[in-house]
LUMPABA-659386 format. One record per residue: x, y, z of N, C-alpha, C in turn. Coordinates in steps of 0.02 Angstrom, whole numbers, plus 50000, padded with zeros to 5 digits. Layout:
XYZXYZXYZ;...
//
This chain:
497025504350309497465507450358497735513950329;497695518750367498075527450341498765526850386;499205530250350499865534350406499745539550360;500195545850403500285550450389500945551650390;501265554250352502065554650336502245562950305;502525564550377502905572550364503495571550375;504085579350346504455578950342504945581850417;505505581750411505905583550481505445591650504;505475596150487505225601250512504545603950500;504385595050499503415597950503503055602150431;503455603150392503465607550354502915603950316;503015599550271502555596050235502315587850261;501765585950237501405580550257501005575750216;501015570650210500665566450145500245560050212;499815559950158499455551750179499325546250146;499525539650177499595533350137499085529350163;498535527950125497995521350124498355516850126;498375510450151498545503150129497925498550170;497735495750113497145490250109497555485650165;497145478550176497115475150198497905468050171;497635468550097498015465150051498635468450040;498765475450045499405478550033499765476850113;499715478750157499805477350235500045469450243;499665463650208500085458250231500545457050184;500435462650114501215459150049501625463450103;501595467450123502085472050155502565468650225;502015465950256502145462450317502575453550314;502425452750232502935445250209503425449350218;503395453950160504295458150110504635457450181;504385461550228505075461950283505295456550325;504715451850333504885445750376505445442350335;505515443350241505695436750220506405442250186;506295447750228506975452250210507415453250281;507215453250330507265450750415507585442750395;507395439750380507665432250381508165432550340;508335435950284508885435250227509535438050260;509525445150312509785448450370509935445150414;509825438150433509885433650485510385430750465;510185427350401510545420950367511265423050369;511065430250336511915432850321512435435450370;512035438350414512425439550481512805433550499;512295428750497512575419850528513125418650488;513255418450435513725415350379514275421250398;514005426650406514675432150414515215429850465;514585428850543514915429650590515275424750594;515045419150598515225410750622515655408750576;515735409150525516115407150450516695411250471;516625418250490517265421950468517635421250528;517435421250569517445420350655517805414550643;517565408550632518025400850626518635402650581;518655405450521519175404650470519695411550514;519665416550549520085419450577520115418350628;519855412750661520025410550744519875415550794;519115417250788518915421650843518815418850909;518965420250954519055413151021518475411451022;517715415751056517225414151073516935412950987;516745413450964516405411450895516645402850883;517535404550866517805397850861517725394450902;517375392450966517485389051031516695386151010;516365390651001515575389550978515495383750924;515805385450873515875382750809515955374850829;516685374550845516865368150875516375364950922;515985366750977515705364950991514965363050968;514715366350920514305363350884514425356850831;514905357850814515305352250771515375346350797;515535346550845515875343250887515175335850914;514525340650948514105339050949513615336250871;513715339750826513515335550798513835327650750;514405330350780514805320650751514775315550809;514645315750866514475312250912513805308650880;513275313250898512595312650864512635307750790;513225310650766512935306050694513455300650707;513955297250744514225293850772513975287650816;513355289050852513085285250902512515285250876;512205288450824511705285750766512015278150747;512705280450696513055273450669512945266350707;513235267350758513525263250805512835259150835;512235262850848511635257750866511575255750808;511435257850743511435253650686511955248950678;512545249550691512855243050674512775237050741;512905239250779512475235450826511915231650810;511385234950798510845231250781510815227050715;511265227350655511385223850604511945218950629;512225219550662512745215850710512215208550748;511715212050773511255207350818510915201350768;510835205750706510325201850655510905195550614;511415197350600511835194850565512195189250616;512075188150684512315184450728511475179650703;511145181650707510275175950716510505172950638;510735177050572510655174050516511285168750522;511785169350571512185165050548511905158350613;511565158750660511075153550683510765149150644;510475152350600509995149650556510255145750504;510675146750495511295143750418511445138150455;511745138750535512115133650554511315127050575;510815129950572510195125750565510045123050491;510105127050443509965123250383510765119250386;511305119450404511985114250396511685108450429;511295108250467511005103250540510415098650479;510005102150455509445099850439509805097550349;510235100350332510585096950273510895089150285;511225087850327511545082350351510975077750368;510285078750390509735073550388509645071550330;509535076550281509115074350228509635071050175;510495072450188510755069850130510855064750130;510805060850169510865052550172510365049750114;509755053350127509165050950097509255051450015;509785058749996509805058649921510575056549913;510755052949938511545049049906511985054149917;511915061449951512375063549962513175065450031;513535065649991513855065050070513985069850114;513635068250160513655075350236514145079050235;514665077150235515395082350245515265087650166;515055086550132514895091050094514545098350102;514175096050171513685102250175514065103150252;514455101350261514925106050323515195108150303;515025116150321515645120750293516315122450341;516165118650433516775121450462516575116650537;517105116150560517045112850630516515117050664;516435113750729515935117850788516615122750806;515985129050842516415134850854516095133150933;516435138950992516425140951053516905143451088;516705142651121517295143751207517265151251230;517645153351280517485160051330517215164551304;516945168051301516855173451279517275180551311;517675183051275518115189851274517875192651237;517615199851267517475205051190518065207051199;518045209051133518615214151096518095220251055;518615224551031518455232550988517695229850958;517505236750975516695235650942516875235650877;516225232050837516285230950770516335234550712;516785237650653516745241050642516305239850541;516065245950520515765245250457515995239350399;516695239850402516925235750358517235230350390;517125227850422517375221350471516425216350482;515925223250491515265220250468515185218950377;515515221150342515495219550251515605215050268;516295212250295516665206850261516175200250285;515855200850342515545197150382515025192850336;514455199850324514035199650270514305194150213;514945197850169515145195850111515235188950119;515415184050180515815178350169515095174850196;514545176850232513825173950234513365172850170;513645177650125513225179750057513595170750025;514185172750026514585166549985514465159450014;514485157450084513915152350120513495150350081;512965154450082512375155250070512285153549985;512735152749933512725152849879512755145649889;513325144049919513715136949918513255129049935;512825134649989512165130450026511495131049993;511435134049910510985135349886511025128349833;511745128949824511925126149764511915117349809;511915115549895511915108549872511345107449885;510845110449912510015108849919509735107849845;509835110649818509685109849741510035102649705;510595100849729510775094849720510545089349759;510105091049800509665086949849509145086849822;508985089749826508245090949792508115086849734;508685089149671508545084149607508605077049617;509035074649674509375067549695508565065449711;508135067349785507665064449815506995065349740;506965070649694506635070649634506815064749610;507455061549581507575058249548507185047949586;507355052049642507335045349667506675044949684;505975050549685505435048149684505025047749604;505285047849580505465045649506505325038649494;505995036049510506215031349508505655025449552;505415027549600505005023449662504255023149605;504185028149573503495027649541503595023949468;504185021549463504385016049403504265009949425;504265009349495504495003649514503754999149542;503454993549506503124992049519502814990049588;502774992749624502584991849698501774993649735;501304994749663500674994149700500354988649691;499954987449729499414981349710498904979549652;498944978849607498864978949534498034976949552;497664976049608497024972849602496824973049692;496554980749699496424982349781495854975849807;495594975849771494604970449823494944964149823;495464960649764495664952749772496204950449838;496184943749848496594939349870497234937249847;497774935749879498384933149846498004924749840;498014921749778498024914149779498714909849775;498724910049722499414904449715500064910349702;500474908149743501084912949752501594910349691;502374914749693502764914849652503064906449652;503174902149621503654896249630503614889849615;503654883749644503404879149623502734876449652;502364871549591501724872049628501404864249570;500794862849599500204858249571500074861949512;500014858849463499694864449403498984861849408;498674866449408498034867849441497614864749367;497754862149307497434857549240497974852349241;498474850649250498794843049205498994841349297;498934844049366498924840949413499634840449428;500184840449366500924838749366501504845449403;501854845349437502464849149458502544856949409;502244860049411502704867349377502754872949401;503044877249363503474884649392502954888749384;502754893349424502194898749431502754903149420;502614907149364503064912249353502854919249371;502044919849414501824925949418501274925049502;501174929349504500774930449583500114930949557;499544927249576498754925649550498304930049620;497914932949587497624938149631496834934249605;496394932749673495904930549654495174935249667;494904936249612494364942849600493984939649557;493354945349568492754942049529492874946049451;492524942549416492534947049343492384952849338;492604956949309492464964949303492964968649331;493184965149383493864970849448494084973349397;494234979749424494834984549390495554980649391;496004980449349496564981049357496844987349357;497514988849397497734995049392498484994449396;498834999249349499514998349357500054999049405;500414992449409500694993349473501344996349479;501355001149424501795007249406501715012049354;502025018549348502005020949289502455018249223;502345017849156502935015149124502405017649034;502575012949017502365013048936502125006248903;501465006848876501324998248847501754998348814;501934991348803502334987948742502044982548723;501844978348754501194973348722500404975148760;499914971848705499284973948710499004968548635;498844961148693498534958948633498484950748673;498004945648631497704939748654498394934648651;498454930448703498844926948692498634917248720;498764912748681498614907448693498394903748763;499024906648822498964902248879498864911048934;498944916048895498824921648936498234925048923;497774923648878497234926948871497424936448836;496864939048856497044944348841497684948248910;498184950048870498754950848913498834958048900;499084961748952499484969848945500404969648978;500684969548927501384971248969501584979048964;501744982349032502154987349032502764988849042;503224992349015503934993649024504004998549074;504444999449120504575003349170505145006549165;505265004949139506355006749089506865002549137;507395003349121507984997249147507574991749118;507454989149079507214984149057506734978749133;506174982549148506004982149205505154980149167;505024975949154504214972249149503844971849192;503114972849193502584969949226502184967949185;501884961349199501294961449116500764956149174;500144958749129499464958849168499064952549138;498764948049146498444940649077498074939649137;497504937749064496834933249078496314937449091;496544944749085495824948749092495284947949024;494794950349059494074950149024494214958148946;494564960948995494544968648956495124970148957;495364973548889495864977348902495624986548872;495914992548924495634996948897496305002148904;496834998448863497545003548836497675000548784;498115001848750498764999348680499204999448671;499504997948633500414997048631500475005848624;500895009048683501195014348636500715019548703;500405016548759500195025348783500605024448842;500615029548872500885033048930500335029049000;500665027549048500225024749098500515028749162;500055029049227500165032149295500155026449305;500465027149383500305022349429499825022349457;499285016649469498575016849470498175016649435;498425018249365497865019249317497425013649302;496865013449289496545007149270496695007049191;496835000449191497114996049117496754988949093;496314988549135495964980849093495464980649147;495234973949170494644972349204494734964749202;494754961349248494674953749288494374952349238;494774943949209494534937849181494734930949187;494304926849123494724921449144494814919649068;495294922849033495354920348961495934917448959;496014915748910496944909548890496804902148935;497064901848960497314895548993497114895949074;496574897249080496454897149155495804894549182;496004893449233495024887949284494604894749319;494804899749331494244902549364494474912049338;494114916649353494014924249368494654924349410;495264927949388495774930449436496234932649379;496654936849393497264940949373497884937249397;498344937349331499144933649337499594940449343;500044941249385500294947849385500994944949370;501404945949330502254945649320502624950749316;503194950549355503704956749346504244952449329;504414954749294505304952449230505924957349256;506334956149246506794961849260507374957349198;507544962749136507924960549106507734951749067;506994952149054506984945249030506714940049078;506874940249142507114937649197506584936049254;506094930649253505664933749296505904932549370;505534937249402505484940449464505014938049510;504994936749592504344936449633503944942949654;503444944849617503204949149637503054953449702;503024948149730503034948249803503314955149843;504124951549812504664956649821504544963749821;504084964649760504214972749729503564976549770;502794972249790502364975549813502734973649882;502894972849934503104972549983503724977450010;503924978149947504544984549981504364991150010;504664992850058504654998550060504955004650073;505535002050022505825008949979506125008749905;506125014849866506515012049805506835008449817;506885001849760507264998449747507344997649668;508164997849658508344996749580508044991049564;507954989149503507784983549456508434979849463;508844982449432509594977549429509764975449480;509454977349530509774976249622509284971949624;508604969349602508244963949623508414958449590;508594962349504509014956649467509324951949493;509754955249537510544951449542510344949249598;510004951949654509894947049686509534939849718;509094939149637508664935449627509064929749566;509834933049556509784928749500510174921849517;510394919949578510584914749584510044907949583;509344908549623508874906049609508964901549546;508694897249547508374891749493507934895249476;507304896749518506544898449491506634905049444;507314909349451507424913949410507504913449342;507874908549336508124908449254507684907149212;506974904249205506554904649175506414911949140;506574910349068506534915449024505584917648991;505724924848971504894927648964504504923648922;504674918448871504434918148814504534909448828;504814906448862504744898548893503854897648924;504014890848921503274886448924503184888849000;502484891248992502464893449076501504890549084;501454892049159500924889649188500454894149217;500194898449165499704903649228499494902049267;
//
C-alpha cells in the first residue's frame, strides 16, 4: 500500500510503502488504542458521574446496579429453592430408614424407641417467609447430626444380627448325615443287645457304611479317638460349653485341635464300639448335660445353649452325665 503525505501548503510531499504485514500491526495498534479510549472514557464518565451525582449518569448507574442484584438475587433464590426441594426428599428418606430401622431391631435385641428420633409430624399447611441461606444451614446441620446418630445405631445392628449369625452357626442345627434315617430317637428304649430298659442318650441315624458325616456345627475338636462302647468317636466344642460328639464311625478324618465349618465332612458311617449294624450316634451335651438332639436340628432360630440347658434340665432323661454308663 503507498500514501502520499504533503504538507499544509502543498509545498512539500513524501511517500509511504506499507506492506501487507505493516497495515494489519497498524490496524491492531489503533483498534487496541480505540478500546483503551473507551475503557477510560467509561471509568471517567460513569465513576465520576456516580461519585458527583450527575442526575442522568447517576440514574443510569443505579439502574444498572440495581438490575444486576435482582439477577444475582433470583439466581440465589431458585437455588435455594431447589436445595430446599432436595433436602425435603433427604429428610423423606431418613424418615424411611427410621421405618425400616424399627423392623430390623427387634431382630438384633435392639430397642425401637432408640431409633426414633421424634414423634410424627403434619397438619395444615401455612407457608410462611421463603427460606432463607442460613435457616437452610441450620436445616442441613441438624440432618448431618441425624444422620450421624442413625449411622451409629445401624452399626449397632448390624454387629447384634453378625453376632447372632455367629452364634446360629455354633449352634448345632444341621443334619450331621443328609442320605440316613432317624432310627432310635432320644430317651427311653429296648437296648437293642441285653433286650433290658435303657437311656438312649443320642439320636441314631441309619446309613450304609462309608456316608459322610458332617458337622452339625462349626466349633473345635476336643476329642478324636477309639472308645470301648463308642467306637471310633469325634467330639466337638461349640463354646458355652455346648458338645456334639459323633461314635461308631468307620473313619475318622480330623483331630483334637482343628478348626471345623459347619458341614464339613469329619468321619464316614460305621459300626465300631458297641453296636449291631452301619449307623451314626449323634449327642449334643450342653454343660455336661445331655440334650435331645432333636431339639437343636429342628429349630428354627438361634437358640442359646444355656436356654436349652435350663429348659431341659428338669427332665430325668437329662441328668445323665457325659462319662455315665450309656447305651449307643
Amino acid at each position: 500500500m503507498q500514501m502520499i503525505i504533503t504538507d499544509a501548503w502543498l509545498a512539500k510531499s513524501g511517500t509511504l510503502y506499507l506492506s501487507g504485514r505493516r497495515l494489519l500491526l497498524l490496524l491492531v495498534l489503533s483498534a487496541f488504542v480505540v478500546m483503551l479510549l473507551a475503557v477510560g472514557l467509561y471509568h471517567w464518565v460513569f465513576l465520576k458521574g456516580a461519585r458527583e451525582g450527575w442526575p442522568v449518569i447517576g440514574s443510569l448507574v443505579r439502574l444498572v446496579v440495581k438490575d444486576e442484584f435482582e439477577q444475582r438475587d433470583r439466581f440465589v433464590r431458585e437455588n435455594l429453592d431447589v436445595m430446599a426441594r432436595k433436602l425435603g426428599e433427604m429428610q423423606v428418606k431418613m424418615m424411611q430408614l427410621e421405618s425400616l430401622g424399627e423392623r430390623v431391631s427387634g431382630l438384633a435385641g435392639v430397642n425401637p424407641a432408640e431409633l426414633r428420633a421424634a414423634n410424627g409430624l403434619g397438619g395444615v399447611l401455612v407457608s410462611g417467609p421463603a427460606l432463607t441461606l442460613p435457616d437452610l444451614q441450620a436445616t442441613l446441620d441438624d440432618l448431618e447430626s441425624l444422620t450421624h446418630q442413625r449411622t451409629d445405631l445401624f452399626t449397632v445392628i448390624e454387629s447384634r444380627l453378625f453376632e447372632r449369625k455367629m452364634q446360629s452357626l455354633l449352634i448345632p442345627t444341621q443334619k450331621p448325615v443328609t442320605q440316613g434315617e432317624v432310627g432310635s430317637a432320644f430317651g427311653w428304649r429296648l437296648d437293642p443287645i441285653t433286650g433290658r430298659t435303657a437311656l438312649h442318650t443320642g439320636l441314631d441315624f441309619r446309613a450304609e457304611s462309608g456316608t459322610p458325616i458332617l458337622a452339625a456345627a462349626g466349633g473345635v475338636v476336643v476329642t478324636q479317638e477309639f472308645h470301648p462302647e463308642y467306637g471310633n468317636m469325634i467330639e466337638i466344642e461349640h463354646g458355652d460349653d455346648l458338645i456334639s460328639r459323633y461314635a461308631h464311625a468307620s473313619k475318622t478324618l480330623v483331630k483334637k485341635g482343628d478348626l471345623i465349618k459347619r458341614g464339613q465332612k469329619i468321619a464316614e458311617v460305621g459300626s465300631t464300639g458297641r453296636s449291631t449294624g452301619a449307623h451314626l450316634h449323634f449327642e449334643v451335651m450342653v454343660q455336661g448335660v445331655f440334650q435331645d438332639p432333636q431339639k437343636f436340628l429342628l429349630a428354627r432360630q438361634p437358640i442359646k445353649a444355656a436356654q436349652l440347658a435350663q429348659a431341659t434340665s428338669g427332665s430325668n432323661l437329662s441328668r445323665a452325665r457325659t462319662r455315665s454308663p450309656v447305651r449307643p
